[in-house]
mmCIF file of the N, C-alpha and C atoms, coordinates in Angstrom:
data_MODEL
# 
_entry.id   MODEL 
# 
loop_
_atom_site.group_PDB 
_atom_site.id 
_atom_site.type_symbol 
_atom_site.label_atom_id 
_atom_site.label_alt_id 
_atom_site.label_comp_id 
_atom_site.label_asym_id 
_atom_site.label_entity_id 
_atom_site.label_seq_id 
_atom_site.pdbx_PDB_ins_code 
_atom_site.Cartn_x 
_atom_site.Cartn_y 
_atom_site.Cartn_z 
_atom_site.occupancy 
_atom_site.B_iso_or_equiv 
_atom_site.pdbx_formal_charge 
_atom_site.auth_seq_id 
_atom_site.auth_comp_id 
_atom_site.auth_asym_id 
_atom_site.auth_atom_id 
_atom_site.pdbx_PDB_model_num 
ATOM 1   N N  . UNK A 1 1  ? 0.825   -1.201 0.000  1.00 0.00 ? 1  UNK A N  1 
ATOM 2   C CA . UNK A 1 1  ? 0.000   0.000  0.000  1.00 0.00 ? 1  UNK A CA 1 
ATOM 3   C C  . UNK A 1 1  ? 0.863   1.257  0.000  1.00 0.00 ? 1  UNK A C  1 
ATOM 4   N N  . UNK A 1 2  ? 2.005   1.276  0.021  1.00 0.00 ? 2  UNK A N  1 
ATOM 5   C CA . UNK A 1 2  ? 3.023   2.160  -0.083 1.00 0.00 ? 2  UNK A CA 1 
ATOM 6   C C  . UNK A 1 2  ? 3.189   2.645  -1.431 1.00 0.00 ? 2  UNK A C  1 
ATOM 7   N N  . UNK A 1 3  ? 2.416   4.336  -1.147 1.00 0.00 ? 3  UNK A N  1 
ATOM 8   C CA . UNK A 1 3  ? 2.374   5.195  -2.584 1.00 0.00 ? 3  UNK A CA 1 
ATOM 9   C C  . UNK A 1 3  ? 3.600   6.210  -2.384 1.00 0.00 ? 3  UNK A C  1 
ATOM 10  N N  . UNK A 1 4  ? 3.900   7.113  -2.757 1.00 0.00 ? 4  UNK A N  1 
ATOM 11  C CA . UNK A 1 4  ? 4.586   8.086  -3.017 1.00 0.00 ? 4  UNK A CA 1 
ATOM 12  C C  . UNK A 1 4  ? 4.567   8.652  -1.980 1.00 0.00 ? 4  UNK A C  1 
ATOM 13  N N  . UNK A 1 5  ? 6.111   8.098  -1.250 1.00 0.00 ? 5  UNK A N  1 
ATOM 14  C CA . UNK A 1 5  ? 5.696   8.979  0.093  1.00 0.00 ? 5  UNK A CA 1 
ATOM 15  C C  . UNK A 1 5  ? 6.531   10.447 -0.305 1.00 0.00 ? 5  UNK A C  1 
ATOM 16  N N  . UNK A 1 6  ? 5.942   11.262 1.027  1.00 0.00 ? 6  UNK A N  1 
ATOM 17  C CA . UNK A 1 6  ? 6.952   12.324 0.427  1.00 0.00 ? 6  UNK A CA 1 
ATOM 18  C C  . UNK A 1 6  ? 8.384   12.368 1.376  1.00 0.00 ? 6  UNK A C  1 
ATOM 19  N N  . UNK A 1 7  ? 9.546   13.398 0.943  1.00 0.00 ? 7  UNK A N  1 
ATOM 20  C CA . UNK A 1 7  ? 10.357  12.762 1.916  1.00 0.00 ? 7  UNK A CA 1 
ATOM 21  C C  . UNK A 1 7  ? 10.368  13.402 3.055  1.00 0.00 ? 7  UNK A C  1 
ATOM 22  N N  . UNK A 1 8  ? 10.867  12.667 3.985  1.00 0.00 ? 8  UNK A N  1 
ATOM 23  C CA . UNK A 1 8  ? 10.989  13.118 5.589  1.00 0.00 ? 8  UNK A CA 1 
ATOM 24  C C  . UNK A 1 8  ? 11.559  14.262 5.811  1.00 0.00 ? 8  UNK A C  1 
ATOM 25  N N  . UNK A 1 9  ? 11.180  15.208 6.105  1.00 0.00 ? 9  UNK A N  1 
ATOM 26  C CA . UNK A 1 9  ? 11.413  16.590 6.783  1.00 0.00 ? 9  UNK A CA 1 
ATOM 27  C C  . UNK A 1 9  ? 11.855  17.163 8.273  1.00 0.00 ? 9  UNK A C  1 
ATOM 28  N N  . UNK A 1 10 ? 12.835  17.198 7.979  1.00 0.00 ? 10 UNK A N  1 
ATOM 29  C CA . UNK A 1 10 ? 13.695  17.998 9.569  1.00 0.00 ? 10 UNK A CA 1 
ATOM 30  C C  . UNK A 1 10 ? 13.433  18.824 9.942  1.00 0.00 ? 10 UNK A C  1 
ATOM 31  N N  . UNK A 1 11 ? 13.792  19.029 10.809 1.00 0.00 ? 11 UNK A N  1 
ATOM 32  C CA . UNK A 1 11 ? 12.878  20.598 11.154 1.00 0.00 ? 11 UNK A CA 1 
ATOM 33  C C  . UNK A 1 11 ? 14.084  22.041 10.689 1.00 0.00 ? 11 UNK A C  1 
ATOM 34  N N  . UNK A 1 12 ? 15.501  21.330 10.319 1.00 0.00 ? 12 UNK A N  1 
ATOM 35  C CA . UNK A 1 12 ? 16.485  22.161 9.957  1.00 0.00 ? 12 UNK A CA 1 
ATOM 36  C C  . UNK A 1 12 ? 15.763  22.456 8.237  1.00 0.00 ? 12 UNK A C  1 
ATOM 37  N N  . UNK A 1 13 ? 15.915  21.622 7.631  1.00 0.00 ? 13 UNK A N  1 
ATOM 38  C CA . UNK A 1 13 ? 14.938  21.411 6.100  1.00 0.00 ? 13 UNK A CA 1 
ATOM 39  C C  . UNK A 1 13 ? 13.912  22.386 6.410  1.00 0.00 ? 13 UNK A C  1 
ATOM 40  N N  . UNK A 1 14 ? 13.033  22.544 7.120  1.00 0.00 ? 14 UNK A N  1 
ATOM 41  C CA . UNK A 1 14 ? 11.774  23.015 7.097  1.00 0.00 ? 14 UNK A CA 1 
ATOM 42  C C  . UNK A 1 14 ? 11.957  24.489 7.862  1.00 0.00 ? 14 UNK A C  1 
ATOM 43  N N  . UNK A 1 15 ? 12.753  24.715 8.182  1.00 0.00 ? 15 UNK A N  1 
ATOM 44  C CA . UNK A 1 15 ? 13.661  26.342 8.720  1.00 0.00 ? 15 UNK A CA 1 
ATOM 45  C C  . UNK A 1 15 ? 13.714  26.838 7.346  1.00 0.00 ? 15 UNK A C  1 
ATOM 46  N N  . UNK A 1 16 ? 14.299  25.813 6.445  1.00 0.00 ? 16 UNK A N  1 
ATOM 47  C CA . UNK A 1 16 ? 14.644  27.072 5.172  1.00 0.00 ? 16 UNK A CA 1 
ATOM 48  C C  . UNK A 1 16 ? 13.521  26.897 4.280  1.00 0.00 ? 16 UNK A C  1 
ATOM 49  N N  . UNK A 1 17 ? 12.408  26.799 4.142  1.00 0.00 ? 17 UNK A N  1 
ATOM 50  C CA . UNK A 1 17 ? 11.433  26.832 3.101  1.00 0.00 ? 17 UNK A CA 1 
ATOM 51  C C  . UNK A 1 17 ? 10.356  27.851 3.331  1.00 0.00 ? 17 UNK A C  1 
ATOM 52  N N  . UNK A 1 18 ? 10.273  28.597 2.104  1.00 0.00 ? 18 UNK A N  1 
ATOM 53  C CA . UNK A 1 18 ? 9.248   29.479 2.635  1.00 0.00 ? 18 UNK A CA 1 
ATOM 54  C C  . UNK A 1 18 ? 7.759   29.171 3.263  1.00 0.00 ? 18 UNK A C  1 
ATOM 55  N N  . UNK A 1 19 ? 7.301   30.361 3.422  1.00 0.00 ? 19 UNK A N  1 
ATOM 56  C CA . UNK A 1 19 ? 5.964   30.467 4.238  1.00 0.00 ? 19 UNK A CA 1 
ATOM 57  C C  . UNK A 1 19 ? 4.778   29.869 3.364  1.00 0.00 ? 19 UNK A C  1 
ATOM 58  N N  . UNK A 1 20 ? 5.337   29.522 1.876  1.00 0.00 ? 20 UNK A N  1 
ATOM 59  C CA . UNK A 1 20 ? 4.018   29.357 0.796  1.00 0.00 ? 20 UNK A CA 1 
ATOM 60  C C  . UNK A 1 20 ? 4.483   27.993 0.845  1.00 0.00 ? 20 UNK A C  1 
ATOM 61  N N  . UNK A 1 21 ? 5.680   27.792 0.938  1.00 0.00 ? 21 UNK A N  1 
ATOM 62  C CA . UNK A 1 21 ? 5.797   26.028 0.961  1.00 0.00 ? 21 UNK A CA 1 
ATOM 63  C C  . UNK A 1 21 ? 5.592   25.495 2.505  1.00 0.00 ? 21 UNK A C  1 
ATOM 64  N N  . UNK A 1 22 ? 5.539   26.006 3.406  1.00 0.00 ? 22 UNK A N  1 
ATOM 65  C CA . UNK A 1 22 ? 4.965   25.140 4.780  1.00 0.00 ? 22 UNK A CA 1 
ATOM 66  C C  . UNK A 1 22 ? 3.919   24.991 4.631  1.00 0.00 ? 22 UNK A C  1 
ATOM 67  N N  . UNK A 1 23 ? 2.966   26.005 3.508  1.00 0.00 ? 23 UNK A N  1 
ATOM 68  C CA . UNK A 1 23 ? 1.630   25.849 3.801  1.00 0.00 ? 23 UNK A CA 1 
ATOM 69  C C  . UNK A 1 23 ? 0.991   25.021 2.737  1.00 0.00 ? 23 UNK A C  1 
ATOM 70  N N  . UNK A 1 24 ? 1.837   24.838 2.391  1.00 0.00 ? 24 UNK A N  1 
ATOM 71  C CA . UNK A 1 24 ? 1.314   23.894 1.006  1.00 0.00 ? 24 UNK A CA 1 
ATOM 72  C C  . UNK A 1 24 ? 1.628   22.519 1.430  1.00 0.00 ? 24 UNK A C  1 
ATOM 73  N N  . UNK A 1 25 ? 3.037   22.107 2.452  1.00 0.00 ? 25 UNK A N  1 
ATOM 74  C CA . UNK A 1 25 ? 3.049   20.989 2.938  1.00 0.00 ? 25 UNK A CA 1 
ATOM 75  C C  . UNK A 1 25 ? 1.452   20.599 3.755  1.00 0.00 ? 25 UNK A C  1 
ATOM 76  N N  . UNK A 1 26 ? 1.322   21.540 4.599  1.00 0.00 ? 26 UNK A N  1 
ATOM 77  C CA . UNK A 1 26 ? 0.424   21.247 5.434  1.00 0.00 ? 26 UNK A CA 1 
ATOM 78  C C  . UNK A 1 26 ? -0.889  21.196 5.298  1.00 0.00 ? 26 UNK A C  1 
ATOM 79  N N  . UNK A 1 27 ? -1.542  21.750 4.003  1.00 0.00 ? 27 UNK A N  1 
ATOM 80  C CA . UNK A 1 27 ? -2.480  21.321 3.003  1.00 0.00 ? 27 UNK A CA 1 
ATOM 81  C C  . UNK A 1 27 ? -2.588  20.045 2.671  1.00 0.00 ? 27 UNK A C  1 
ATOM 82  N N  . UNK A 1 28 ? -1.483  19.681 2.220  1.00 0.00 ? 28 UNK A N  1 
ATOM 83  C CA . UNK A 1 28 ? -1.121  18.328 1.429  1.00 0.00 ? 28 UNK A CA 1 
ATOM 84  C C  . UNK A 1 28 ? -1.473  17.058 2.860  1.00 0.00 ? 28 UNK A C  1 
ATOM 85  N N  . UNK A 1 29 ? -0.328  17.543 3.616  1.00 0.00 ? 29 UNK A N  1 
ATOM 86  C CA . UNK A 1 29 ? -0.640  16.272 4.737  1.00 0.00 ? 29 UNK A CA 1 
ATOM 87  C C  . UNK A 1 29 ? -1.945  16.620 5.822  1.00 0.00 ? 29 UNK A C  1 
ATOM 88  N N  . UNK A 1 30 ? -3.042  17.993 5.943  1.00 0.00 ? 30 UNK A N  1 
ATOM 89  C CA . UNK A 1 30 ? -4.487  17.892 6.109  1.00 0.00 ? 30 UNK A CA 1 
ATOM 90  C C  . UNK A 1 30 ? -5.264  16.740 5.315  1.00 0.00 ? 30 UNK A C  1 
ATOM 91  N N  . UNK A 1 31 ? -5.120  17.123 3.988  1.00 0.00 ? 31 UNK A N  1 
ATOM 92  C CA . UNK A 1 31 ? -5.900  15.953 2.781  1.00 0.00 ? 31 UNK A CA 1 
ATOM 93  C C  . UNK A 1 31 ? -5.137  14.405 3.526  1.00 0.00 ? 31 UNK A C  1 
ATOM 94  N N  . UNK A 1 32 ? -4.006  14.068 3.653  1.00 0.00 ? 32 UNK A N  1 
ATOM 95  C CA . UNK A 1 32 ? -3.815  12.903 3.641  1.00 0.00 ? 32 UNK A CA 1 
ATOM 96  C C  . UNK A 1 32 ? -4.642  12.815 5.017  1.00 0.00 ? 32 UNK A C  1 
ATOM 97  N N  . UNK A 1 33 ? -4.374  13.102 5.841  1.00 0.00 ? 33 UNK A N  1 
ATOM 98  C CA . UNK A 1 33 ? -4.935  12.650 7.538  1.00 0.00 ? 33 UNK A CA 1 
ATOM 99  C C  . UNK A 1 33 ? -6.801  12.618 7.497  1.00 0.00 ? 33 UNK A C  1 
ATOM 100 N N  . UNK A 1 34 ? -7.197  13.391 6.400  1.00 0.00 ? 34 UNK A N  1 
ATOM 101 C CA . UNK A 1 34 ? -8.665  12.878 5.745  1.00 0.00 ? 34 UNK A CA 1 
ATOM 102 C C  . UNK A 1 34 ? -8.971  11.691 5.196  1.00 0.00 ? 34 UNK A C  1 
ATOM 103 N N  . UNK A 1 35 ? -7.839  11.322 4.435  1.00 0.00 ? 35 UNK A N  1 
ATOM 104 C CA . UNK A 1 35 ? -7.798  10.022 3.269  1.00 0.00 ? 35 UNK A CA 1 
ATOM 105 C C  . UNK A 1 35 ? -7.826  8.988  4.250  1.00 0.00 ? 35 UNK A C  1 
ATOM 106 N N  . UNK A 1 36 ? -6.640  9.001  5.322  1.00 0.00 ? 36 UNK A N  1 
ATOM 107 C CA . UNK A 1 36 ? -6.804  7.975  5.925  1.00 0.00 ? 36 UNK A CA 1 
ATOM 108 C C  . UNK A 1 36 ? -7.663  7.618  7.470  1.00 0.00 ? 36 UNK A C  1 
ATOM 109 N N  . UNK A 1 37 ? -8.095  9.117  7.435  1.00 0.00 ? 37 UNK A N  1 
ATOM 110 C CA . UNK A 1 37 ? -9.953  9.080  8.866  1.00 0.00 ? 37 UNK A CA 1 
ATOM 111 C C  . UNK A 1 37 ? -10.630 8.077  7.658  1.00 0.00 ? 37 UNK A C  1 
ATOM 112 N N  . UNK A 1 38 ? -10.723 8.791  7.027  1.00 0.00 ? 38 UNK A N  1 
ATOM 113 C CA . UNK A 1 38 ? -11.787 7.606  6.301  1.00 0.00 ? 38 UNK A CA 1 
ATOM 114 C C  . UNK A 1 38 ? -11.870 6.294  5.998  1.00 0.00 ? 38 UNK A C  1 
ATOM 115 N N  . UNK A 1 39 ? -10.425 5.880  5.478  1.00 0.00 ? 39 UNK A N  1 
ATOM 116 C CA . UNK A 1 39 ? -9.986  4.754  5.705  1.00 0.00 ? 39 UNK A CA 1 
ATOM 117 C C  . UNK A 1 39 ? -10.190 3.444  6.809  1.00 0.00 ? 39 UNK A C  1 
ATOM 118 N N  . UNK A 1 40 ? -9.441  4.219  7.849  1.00 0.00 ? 40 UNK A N  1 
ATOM 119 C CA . UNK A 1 40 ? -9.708  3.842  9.355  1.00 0.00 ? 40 UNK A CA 1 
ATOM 120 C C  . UNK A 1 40 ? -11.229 3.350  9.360  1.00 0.00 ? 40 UNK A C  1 
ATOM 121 N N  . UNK A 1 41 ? -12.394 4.337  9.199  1.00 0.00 ? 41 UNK A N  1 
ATOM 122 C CA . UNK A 1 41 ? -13.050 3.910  9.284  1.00 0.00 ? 41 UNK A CA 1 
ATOM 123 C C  . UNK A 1 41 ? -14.074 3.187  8.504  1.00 0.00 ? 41 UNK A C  1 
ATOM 124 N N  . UNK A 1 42 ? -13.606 2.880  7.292  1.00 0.00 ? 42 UNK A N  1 
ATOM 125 C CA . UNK A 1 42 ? -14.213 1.712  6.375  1.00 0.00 ? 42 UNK A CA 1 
ATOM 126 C C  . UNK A 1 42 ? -13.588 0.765  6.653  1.00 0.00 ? 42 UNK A C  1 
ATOM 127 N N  . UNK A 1 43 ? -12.288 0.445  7.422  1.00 0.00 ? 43 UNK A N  1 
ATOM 128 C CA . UNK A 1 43 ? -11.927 -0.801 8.015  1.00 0.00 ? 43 UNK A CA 1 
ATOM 129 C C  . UNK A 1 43 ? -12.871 -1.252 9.407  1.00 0.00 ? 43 UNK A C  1 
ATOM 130 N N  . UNK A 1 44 ? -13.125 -0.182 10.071 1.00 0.00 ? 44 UNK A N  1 
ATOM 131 C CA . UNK A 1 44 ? -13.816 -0.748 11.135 1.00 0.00 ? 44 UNK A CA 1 
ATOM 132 C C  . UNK A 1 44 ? -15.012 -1.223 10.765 1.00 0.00 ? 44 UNK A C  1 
ATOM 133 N N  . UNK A 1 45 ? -15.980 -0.572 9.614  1.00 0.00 ? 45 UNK A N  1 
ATOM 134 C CA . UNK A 1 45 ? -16.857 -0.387 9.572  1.00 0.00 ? 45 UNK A CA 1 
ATOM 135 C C  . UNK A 1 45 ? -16.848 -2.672 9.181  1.00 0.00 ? 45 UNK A C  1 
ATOM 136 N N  . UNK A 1 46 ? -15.727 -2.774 8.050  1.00 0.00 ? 46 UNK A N  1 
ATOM 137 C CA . UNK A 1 46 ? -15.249 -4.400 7.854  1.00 0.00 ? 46 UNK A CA 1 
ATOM 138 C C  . UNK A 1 46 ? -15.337 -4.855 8.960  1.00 0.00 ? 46 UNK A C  1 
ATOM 139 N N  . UNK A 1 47 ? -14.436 -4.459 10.037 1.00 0.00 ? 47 UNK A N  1 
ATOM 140 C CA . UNK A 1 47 ? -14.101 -5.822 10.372 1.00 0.00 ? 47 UNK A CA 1 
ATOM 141 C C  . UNK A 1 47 ? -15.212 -5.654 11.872 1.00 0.00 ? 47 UNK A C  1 
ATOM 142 N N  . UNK A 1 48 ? -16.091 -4.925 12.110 1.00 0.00 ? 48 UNK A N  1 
ATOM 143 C CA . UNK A 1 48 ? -16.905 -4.884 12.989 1.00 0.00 ? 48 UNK A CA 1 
ATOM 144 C C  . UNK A 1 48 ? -17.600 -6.247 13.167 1.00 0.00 ? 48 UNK A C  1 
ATOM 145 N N  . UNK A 1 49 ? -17.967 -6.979 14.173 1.00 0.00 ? 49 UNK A N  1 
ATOM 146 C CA . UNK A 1 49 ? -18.904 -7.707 14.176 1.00 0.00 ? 49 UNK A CA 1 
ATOM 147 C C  . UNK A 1 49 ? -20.261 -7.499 13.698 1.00 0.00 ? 49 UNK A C  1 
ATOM 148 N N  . UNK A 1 50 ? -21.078 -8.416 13.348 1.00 0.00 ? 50 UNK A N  1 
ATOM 149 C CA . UNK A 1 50 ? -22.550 -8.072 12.580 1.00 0.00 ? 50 UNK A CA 1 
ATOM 150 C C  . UNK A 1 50 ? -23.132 -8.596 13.884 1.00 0.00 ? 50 UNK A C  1 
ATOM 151 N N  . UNK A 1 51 ? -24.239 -7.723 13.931 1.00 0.00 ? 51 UNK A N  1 
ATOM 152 C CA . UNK A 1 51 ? -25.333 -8.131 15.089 1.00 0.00 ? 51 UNK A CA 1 
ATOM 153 C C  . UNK A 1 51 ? -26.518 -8.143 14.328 1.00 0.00 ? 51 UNK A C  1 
# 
């Protein structure tokens, strides 16, 4: 399940990038932490017991 990760970011790395690129990281990894709430919960929604 391993897509395109992006690469790991230091916090020295992330000192020198501007203010339009932190915010564009943090756009990017908002959407992902959506992709995978949802995820999360179409797995539970699987592997839940049926009553």
């Amino acid at each position: 399940m391993e897509k395109n990760l992006p690469p790991k970011l230091d916090s020295e790395t992330l000192k020198q990038l501007a203010t339009e690129q932190l915010v564009e990281i943090i756009i990017e990894q908002a959407s992902a932490i959506e992709q995978l709430k949802s995820r999360v919960i179409e797995l539970e929604i699987i592997t839940s017991p049926k009553y």
